[in-house]
Legacy VTK file of the C-alpha trace (Angstrom):
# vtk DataFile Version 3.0
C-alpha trace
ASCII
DATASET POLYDATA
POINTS 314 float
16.277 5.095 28.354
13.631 3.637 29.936
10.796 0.476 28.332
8.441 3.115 28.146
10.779 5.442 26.277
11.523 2.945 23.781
8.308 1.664 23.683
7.026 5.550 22.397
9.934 6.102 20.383
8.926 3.171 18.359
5.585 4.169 18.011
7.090 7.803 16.590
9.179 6.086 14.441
6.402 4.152 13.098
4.273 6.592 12.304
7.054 8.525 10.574
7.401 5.463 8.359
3.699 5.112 7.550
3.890 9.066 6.742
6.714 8.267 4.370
4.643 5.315 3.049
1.887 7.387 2.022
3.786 9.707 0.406
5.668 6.941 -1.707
2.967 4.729 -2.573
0.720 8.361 -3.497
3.552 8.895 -6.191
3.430 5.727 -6.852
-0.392 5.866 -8.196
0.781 8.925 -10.208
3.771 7.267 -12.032
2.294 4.250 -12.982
-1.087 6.324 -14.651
1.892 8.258 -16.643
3.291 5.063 -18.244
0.387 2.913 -18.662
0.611 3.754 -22.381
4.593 2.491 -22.988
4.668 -0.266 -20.213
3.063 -3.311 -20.844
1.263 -3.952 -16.967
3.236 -7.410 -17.232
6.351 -5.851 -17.665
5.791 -2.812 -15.106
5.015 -5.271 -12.242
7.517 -7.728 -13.525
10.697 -5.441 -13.041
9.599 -3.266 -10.724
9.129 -6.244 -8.276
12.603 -7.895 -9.674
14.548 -4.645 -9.187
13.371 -4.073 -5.461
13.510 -7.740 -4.070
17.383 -8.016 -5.506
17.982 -4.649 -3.514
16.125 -5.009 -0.471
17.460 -8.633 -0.298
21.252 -7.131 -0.111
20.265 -4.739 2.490
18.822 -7.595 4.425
21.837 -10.135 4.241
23.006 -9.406 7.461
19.220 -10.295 9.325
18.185 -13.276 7.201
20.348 -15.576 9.065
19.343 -14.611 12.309
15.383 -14.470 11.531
15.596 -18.108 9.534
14.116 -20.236 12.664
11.131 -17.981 12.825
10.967 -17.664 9.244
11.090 -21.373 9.034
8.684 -21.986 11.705
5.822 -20.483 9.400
7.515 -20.459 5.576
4.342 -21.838 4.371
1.894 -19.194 5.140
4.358 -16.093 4.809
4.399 -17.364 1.070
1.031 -17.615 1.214
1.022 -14.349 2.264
3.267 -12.751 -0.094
1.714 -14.699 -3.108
-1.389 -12.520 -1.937
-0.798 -9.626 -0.418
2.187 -8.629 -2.243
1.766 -10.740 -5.583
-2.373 -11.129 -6.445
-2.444 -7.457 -4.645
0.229 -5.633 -6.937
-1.642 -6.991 -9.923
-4.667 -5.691 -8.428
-3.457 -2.565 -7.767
-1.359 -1.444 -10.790
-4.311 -2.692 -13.033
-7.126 -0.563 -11.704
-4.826 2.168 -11.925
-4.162 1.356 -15.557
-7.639 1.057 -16.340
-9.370 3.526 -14.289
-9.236 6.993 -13.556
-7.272 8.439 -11.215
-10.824 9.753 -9.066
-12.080 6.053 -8.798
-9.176 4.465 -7.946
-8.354 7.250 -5.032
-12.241 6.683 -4.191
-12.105 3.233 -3.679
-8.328 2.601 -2.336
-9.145 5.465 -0.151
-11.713 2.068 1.587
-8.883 0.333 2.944
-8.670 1.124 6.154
-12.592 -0.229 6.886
-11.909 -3.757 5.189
-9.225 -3.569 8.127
-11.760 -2.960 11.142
-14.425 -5.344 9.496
-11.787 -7.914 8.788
-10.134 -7.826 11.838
-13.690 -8.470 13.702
-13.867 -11.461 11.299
-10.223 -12.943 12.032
-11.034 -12.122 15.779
-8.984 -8.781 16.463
-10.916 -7.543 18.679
-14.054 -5.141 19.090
-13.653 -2.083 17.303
-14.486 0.829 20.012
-16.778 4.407 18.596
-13.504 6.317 18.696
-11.912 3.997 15.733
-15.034 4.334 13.919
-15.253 8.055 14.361
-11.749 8.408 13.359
-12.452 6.199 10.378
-15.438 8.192 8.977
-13.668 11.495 9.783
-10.727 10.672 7.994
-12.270 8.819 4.877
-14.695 12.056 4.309
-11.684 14.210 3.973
-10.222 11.854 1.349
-13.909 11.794 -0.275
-13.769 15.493 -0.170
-10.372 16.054 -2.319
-10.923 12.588 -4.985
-14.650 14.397 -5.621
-13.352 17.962 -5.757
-15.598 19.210 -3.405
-18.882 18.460 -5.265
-21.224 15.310 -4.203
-22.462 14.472 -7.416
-19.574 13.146 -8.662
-20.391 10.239 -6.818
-23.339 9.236 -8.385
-21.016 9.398 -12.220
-18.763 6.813 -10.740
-18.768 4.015 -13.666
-17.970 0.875 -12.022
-15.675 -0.996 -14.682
-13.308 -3.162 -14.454
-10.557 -1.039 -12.945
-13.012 0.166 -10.038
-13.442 -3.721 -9.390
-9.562 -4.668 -9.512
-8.963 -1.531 -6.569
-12.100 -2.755 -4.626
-10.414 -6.239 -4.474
-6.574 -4.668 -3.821
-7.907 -2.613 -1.196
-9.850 -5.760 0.579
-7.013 -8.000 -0.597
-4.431 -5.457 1.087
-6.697 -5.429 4.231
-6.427 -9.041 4.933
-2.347 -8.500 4.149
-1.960 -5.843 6.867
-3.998 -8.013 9.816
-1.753 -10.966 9.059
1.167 -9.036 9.284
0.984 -7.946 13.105
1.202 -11.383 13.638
4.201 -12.318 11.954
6.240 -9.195 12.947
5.465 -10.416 16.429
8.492 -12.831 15.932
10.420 -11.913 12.241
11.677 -8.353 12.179
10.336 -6.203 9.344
13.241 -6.343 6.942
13.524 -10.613 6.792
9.965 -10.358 6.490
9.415 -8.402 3.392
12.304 -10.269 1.354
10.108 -13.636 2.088
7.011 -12.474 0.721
8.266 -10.417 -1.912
10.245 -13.451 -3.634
7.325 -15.330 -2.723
4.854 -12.918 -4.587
7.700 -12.668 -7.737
8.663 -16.468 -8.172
4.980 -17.472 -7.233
3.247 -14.873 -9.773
4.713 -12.068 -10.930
7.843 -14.284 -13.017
5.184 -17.328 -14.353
2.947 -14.310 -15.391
5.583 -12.603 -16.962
7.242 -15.337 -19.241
4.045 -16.017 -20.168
3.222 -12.775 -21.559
6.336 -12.865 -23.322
5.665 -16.720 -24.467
2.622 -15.211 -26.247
4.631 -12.454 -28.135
4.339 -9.389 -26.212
7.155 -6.968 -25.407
10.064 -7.009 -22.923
10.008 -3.974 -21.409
7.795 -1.286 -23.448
5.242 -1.177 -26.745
6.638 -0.912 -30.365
7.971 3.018 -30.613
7.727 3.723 -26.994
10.466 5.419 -25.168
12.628 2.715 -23.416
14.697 5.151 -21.232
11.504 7.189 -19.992
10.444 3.490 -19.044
12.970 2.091 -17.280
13.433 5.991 -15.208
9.511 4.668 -14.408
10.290 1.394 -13.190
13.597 2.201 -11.480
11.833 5.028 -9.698
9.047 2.426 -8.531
11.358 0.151 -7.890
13.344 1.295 -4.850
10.761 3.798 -3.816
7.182 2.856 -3.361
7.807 -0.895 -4.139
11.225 -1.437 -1.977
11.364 1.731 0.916
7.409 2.039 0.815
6.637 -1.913 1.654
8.878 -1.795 4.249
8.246 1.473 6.261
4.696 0.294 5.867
5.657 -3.483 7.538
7.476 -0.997 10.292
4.772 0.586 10.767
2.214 -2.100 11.478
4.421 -3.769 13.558
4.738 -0.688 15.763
1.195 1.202 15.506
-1.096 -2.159 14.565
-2.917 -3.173 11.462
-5.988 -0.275 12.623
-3.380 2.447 12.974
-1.132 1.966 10.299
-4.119 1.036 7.632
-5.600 4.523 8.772
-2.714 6.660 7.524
-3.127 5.258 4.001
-5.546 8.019 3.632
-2.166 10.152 3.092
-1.719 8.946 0.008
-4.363 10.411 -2.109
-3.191 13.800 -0.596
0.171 13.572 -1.906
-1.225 12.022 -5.265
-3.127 15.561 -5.286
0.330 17.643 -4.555
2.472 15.818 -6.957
-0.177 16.036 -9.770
0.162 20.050 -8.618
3.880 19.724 -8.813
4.362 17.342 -11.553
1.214 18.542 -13.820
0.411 22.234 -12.637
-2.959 21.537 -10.755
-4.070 24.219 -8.859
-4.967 24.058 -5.138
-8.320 24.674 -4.361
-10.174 24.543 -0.923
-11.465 21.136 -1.010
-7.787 19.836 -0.629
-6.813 22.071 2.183
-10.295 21.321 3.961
-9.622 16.920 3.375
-6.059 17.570 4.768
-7.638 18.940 8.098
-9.464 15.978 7.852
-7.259 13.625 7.487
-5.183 15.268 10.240
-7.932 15.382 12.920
-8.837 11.471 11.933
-5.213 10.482 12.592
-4.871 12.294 15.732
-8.547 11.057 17.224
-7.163 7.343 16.205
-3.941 8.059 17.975
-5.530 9.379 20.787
-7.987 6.975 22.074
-9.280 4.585 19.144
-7.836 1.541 19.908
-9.250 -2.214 19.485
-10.004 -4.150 22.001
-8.571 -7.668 21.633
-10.443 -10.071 23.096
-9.493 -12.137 25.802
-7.399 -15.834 25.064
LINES 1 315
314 0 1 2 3 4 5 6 7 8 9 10 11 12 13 14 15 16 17 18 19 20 21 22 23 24 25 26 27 28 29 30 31 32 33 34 35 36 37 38 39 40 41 42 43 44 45 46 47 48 49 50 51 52 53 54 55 56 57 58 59 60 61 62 63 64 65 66 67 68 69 70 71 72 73 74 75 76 77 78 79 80 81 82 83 84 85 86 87 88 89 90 91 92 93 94 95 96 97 98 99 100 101 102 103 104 105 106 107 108 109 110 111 112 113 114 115 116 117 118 119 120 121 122 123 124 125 126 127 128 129 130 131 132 133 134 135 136 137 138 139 140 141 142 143 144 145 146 147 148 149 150 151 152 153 154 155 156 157 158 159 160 161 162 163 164 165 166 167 168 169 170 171 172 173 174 175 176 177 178 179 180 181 182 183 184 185 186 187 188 189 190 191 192 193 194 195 196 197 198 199 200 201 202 203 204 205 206 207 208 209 210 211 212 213 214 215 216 217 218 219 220 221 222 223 224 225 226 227 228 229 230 231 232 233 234 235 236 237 238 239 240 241 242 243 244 245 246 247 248 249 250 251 252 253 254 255 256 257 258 259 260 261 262 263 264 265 266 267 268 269 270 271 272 273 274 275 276 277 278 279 280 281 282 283 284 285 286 287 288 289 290 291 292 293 294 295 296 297 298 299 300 301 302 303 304 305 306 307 308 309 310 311 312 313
């Protein structure tokens, strides 16, 4: 097989990740609404974070050794890194979606992707061509159609709270996360990568933050008369699959595809919040969804087409 036939199977391969990625991490949004009520946010970030680290770090025995010079060569700002993009940004995450509902969080995560282009001008990516940005709008009005049903005015009843500011700053936080990532994956493989900053992110914050919710008398694992086995199903499920598989097809991804390209196809993960809430609470599909997924579709394939950045010169 040829450079060039590696080179494009990679790229398939990445994308099949980041399609797998959206489809975790738009289960994940669903799951996490359906416990808010028995797990403690402390405790749901906590385990979930504990389970998939202690797992993914097994799987990744074999490269850790290998990867430790490179990993070495920049320890201090991939824990940097993971205490933000994978620590402050779970937090960020899993709160708005415990405070807010489910159409304002999708709204708002659904920004991603543009914190990536106007970021990346700012950390000196590159110039962000019209094709990107056509791509970009195309695909975010497709994921504005399905999170507002099909009807405008549900725009202007958007309350702001609290949990519409905690997903504005995961999305932006998230952002910055994916545009430092291309960098490091340049020289640590994906797998070596994500067991740094994820023990990073749950030594750093997610285990002080945790002992010190329990220091101040709240619950282990679920509130007073809660089921315990319905939460730790929840947690176990979040555990290995949008926290362990989902972080790491998504590093894959970005290291293949780019920061631009692989933030793009988190716009996939509204749509499969919308088909599991069919599947998993009997929603109906109506012809808002069907016309966003076109959407979607055409934005991805524009963006894979021709909308690349262009880096600037060294």
């Amino acid at each position: 097989m040829s450079d060039r036939d590696t080179s494009r199977s990679r790229v398939m391969l990445g994308i099949a990740a980041l399609v797998a990625t959206g489809a975790l991490w738009g289960s994940n949004h669903v799951v996490s609404r359906a416990v808010r009520d028995i797990v403690p946010l402390p405790s749901m970030v906590f385990w979930r974070w504990a389970i998939g680290a202690t797992i993914l770090t097994l799987i990744a025995l074999p490269t850790l050794r290998p990867a430790w010079p490179a990993i070495r060569a920049r320890l201090g700002e991939l824990i940097l890194g993971g205490v933000i993009g994978v620590g402050i940004f779970s937090y960020l995450l899993i709160g708005g979606a415990y405070r807010s509902i489910a159409i304002e969080v999708g709204f708002i995560n659904a920004t991603t992707p543009i914190w990536v282009a106007l970021l990346g001008l700012r950390m000196g990516e590159g110039r962000v061509p019209a094709a990107t940005w056509a791509a970009l709008g195309i695909a975010f009005a497709g994921t504005l159609l399905i999170i507002t049903k099909g009807d405008p005015a549900v725009i202007a009843q958007l309350d702001f709270n609290l949990g519409n500011l905690l997903s504005l700053l995961a999305a932006i936080t998230f952002a910055w996360f994916s545009i430092r990532l291309r960098d490091w994956t340049r020289t640590i493989d994906a797998l070596p990568l994500s067991v740094v900053t994820a023990w990073s992110a749950l030594l750093v914050v997610f285990l002080p933050v945790y002992l010190a919710w329990l220091a101040t008398g709240g619950p282990w694992l679920v509130w007073p008369g809660e089921s315990r086995e319905v939460a730790l199903g929840a947690i176990g499920y979040v555990a290995l699959g949008p926290t362990m598989l989902g972080n790491l097809f998504y590093l894959y991804g970005v290291a293949t595809n780019g920061p631009q390209r692989a933030a793009i196809f988190l716009y996939l993960s509204p749509v499969f919040s919308a088909g599991f809430a069919m599947i998993w609470l009997g929603e109906q599909l109506a012809w808002f969804h069907v016309a966003g997924f076109v959407a979607i579709v055409g934005g991805l394939v524009l963006l894979n087409r021709g909308g690349r950045v262009r880096v600037k010169p060294a």
